[in-house]
Chimera marker file (.cmm) of the C-alpha trace (Angstrom):
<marker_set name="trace">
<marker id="1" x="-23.730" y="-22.941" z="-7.621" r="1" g="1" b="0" radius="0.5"/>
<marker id="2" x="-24.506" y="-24.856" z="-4.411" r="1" g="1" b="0" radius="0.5"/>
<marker id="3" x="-22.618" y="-24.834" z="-1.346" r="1" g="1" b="0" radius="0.5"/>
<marker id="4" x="-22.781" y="-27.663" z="0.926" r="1" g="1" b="0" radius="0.5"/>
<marker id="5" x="-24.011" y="-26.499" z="4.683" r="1" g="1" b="0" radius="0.5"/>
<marker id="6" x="-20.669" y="-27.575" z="6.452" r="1" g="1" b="0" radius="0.5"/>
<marker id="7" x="-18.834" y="-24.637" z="4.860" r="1" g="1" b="0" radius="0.5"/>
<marker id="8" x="-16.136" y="-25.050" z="7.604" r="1" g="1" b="0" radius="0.5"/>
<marker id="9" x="-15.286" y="-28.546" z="6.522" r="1" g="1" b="0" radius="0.5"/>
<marker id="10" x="-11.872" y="-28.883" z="4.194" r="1" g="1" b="0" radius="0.5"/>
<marker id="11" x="-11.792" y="-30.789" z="1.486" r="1" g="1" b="0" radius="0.5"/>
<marker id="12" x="-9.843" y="-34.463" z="1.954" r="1" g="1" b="0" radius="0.5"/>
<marker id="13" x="-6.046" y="-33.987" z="1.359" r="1" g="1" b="0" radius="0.5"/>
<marker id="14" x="-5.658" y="-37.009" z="-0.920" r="1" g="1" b="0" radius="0.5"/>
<marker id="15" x="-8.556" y="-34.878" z="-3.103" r="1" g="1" b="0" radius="0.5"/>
<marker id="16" x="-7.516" y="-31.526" z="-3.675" r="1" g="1" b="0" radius="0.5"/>
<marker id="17" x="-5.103" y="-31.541" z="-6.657" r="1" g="1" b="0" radius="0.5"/>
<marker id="18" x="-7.925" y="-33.842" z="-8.352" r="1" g="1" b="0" radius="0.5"/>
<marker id="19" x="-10.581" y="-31.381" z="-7.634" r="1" g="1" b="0" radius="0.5"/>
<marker id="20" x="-8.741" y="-28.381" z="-8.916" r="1" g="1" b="0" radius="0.5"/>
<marker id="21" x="-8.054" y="-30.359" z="-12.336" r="1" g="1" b="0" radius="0.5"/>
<marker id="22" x="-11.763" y="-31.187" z="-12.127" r="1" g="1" b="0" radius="0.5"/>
<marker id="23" x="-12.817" y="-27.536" z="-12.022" r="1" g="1" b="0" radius="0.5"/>
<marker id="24" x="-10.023" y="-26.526" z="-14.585" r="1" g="1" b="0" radius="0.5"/>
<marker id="25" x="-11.285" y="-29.057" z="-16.867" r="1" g="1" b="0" radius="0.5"/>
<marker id="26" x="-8.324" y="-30.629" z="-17.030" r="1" g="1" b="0" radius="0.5"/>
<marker id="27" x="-9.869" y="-34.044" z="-15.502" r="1" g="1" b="0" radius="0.5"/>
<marker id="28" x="-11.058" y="-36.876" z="-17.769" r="1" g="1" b="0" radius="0.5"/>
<marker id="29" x="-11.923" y="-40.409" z="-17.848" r="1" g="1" b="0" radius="0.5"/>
<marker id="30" x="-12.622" y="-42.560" z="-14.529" r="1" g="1" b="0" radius="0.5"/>
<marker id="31" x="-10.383" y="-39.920" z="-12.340" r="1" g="1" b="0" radius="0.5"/>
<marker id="32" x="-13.047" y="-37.205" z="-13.524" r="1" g="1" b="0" radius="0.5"/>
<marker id="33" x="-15.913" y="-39.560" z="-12.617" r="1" g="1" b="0" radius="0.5"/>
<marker id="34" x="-14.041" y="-40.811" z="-9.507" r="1" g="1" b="0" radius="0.5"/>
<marker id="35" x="-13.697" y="-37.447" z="-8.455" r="1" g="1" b="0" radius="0.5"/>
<marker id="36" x="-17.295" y="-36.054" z="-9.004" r="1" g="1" b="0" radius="0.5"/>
<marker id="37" x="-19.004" y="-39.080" z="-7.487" r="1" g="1" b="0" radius="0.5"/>
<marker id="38" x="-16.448" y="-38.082" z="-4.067" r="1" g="1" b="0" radius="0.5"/>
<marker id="39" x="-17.695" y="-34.166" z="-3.871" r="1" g="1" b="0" radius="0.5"/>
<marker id="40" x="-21.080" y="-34.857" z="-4.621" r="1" g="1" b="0" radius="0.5"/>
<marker id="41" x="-20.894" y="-37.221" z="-1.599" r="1" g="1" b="0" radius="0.5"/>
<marker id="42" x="-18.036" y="-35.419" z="0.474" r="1" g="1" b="0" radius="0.5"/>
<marker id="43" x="-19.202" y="-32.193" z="2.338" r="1" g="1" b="0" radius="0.5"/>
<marker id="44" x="-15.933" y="-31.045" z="2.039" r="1" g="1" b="0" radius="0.5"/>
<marker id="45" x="-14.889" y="-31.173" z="-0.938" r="1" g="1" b="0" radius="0.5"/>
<marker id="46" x="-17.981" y="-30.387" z="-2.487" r="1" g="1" b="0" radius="0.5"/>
<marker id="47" x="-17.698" y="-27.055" z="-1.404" r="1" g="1" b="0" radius="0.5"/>
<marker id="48" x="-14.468" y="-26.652" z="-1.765" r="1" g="1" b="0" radius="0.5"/>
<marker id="49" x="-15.304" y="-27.144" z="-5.860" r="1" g="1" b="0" radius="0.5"/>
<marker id="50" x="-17.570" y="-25.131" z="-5.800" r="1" g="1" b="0" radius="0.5"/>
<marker id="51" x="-16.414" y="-22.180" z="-3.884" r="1" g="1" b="0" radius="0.5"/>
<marker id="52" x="-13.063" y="-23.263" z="-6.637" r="1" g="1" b="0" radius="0.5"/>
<marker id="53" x="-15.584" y="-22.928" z="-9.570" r="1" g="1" b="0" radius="0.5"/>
<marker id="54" x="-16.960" y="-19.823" z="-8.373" r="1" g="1" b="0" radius="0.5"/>
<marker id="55" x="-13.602" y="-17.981" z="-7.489" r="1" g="1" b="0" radius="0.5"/>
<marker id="56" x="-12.099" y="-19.183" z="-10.956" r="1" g="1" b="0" radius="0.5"/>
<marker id="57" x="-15.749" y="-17.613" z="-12.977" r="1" g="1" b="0" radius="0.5"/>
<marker id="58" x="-14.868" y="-14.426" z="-11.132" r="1" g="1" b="0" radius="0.5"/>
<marker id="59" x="-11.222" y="-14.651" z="-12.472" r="1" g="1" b="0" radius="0.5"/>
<marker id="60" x="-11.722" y="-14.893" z="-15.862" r="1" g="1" b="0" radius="0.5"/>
<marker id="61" x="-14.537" y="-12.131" z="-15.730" r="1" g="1" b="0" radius="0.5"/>
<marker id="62" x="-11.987" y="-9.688" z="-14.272" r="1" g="1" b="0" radius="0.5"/>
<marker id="63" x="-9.179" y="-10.158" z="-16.215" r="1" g="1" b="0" radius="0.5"/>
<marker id="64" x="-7.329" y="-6.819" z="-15.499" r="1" g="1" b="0" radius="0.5"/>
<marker id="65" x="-5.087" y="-4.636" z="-18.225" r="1" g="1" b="0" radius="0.5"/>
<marker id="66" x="-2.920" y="-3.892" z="-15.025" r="1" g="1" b="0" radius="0.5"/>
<marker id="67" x="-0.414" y="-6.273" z="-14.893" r="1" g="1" b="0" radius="0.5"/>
<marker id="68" x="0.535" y="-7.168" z="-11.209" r="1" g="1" b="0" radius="0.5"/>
<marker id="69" x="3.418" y="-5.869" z="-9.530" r="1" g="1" b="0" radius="0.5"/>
<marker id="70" x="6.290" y="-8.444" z="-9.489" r="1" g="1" b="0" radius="0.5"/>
<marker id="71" x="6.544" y="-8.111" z="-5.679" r="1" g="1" b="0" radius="0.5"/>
<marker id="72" x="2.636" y="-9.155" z="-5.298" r="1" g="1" b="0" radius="0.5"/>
<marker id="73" x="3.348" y="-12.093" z="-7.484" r="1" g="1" b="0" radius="0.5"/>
<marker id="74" x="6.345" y="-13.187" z="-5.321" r="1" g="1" b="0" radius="0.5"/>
<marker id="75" x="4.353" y="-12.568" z="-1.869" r="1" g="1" b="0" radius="0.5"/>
<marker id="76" x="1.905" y="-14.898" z="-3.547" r="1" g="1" b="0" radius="0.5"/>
<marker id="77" x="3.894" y="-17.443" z="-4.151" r="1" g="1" b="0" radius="0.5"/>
<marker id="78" x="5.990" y="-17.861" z="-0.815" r="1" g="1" b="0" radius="0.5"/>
<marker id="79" x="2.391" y="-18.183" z="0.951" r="1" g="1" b="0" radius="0.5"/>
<marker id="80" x="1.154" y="-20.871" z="-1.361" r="1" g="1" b="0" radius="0.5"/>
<marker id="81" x="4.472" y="-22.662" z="-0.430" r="1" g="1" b="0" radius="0.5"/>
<marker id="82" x="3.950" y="-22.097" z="3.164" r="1" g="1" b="0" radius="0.5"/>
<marker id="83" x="0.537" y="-23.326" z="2.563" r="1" g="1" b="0" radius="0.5"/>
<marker id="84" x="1.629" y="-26.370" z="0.676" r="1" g="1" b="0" radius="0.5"/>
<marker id="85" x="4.260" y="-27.370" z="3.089" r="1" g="1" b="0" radius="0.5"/>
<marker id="86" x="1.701" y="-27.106" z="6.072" r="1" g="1" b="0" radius="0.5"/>
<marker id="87" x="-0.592" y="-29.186" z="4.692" r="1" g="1" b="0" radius="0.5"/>
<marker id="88" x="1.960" y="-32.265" z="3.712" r="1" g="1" b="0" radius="0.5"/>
<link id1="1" id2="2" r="1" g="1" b="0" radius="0.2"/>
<link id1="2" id2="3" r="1" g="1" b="0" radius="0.2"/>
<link id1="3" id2="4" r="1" g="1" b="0" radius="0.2"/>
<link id1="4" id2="5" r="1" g="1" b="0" radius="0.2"/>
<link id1="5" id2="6" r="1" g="1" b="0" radius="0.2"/>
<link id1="6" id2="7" r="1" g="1" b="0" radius="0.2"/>
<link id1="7" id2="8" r="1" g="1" b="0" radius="0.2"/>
<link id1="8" id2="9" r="1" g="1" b="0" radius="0.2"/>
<link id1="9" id2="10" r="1" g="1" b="0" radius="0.2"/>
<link id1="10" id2="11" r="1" g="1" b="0" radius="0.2"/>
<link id1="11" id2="12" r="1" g="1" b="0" radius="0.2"/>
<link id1="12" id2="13" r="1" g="1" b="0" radius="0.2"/>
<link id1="13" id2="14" r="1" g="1" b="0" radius="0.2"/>
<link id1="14" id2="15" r="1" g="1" b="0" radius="0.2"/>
<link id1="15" id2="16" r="1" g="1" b="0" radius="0.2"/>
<link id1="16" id2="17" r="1" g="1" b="0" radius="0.2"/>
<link id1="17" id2="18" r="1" g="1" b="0" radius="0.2"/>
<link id1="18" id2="19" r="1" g="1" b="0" radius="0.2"/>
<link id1="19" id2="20" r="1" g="1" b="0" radius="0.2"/>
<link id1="20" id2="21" r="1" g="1" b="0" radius="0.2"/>
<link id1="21" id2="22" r="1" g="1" b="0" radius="0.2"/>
<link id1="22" id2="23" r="1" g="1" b="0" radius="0.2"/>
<link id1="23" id2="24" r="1" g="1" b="0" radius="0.2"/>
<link id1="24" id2="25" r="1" g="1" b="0" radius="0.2"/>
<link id1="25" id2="26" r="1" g="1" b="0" radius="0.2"/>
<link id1="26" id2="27" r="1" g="1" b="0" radius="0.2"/>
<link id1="27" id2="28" r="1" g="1" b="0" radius="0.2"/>
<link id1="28" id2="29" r="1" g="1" b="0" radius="0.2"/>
<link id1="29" id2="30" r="1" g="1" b="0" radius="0.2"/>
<link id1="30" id2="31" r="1" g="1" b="0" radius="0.2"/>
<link id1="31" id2="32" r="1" g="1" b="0" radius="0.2"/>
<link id1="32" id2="33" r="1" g="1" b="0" radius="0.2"/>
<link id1="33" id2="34" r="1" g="1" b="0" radius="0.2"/>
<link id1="34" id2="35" r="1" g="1" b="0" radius="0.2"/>
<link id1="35" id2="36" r="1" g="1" b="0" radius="0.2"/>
<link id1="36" id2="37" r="1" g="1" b="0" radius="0.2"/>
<link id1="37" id2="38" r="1" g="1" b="0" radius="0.2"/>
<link id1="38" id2="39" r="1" g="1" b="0" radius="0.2"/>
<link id1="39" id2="40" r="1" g="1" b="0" radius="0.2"/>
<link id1="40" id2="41" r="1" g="1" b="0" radius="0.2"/>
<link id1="41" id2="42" r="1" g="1" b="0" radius="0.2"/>
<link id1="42" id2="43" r="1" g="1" b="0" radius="0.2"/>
<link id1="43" id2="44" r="1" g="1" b="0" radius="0.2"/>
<link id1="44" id2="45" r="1" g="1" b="0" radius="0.2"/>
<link id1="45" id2="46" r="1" g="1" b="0" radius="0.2"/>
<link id1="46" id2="47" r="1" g="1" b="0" radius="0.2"/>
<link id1="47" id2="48" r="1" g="1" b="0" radius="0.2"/>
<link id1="48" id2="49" r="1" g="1" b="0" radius="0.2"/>
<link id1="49" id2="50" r="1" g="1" b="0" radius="0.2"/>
<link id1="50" id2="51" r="1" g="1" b="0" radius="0.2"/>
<link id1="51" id2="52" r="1" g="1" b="0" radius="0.2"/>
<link id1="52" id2="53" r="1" g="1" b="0" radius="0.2"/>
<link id1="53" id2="54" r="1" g="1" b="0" radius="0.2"/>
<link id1="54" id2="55" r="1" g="1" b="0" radius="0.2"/>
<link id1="55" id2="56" r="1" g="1" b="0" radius="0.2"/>
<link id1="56" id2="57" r="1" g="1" b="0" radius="0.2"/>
<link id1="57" id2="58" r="1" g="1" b="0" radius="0.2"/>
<link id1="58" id2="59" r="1" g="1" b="0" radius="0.2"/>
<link id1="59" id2="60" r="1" g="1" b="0" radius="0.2"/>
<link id1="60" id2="61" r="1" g="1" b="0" radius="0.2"/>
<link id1="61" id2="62" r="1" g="1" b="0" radius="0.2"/>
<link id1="62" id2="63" r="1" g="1" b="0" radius="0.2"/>
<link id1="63" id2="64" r="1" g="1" b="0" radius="0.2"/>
<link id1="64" id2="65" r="1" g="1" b="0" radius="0.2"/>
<link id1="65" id2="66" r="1" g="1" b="0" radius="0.2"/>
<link id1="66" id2="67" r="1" g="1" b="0" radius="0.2"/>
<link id1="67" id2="68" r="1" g="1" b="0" radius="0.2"/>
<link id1="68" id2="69" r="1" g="1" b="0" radius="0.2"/>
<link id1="69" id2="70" r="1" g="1" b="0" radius="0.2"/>
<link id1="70" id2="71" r="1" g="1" b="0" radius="0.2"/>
<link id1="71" id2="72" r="1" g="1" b="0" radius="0.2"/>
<link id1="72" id2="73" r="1" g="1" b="0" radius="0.2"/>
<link id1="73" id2="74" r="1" g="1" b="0" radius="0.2"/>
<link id1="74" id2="75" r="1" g="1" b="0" radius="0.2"/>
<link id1="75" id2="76" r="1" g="1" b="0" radius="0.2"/>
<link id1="76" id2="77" r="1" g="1" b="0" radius="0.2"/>
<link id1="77" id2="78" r="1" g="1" b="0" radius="0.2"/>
<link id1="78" id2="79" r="1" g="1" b="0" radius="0.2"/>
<link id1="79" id2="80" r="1" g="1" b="0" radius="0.2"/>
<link id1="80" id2="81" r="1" g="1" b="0" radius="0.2"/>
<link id1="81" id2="82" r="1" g="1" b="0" radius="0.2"/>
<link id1="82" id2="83" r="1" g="1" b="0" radius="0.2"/>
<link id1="83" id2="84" r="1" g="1" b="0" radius="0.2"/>
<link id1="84" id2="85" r="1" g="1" b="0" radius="0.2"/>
<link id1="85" id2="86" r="1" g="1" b="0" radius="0.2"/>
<link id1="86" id2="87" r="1" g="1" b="0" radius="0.2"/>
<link id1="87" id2="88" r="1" g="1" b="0" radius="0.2"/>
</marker_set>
């Protein structure tokens, strides 16, 4: 996997949900090609798919028995929405 140089540089805000359905495969027709031409031009968000792509390989290699505790998964999810909500 390549990562651009500027690792520093986010990814455009009008991108990311694209690029995440990109690396999830969920991405098809001109959106998919839309978005690929933009991160293999964009510094940004060419690394942030790849660093996506790498970090979602890792998940499904680890998948762990232990399930995680309920308080973890809640934790998680009020920062995502903090994250969200910063970035709109």
């Amino acid at each position: 996997m390549k990562f651009h140089k500027n690792a520093e540089q986010p990814p455009c805000k009008n991108m990311e949900l694209l690029l995440q359905e990109l690396a999830t495969g969920k991405l098809t027709g001109i959106k998919k090609f839309y978005t690929v031409a933009h991160a293999a031009q964009c510094q940004g968000c060419g690394n942030f798919l790849s660093r996506l792509k790498v970090t979602l390989d890792i998940l499904k290699e680890t998948k762990s028995s232990d399930p995680v505790p309920e308080d973890a998964k809640s934790r998680l999810r009020a920062k995502i929405e903090a994250l969200e909500s910063q970035n709109q």
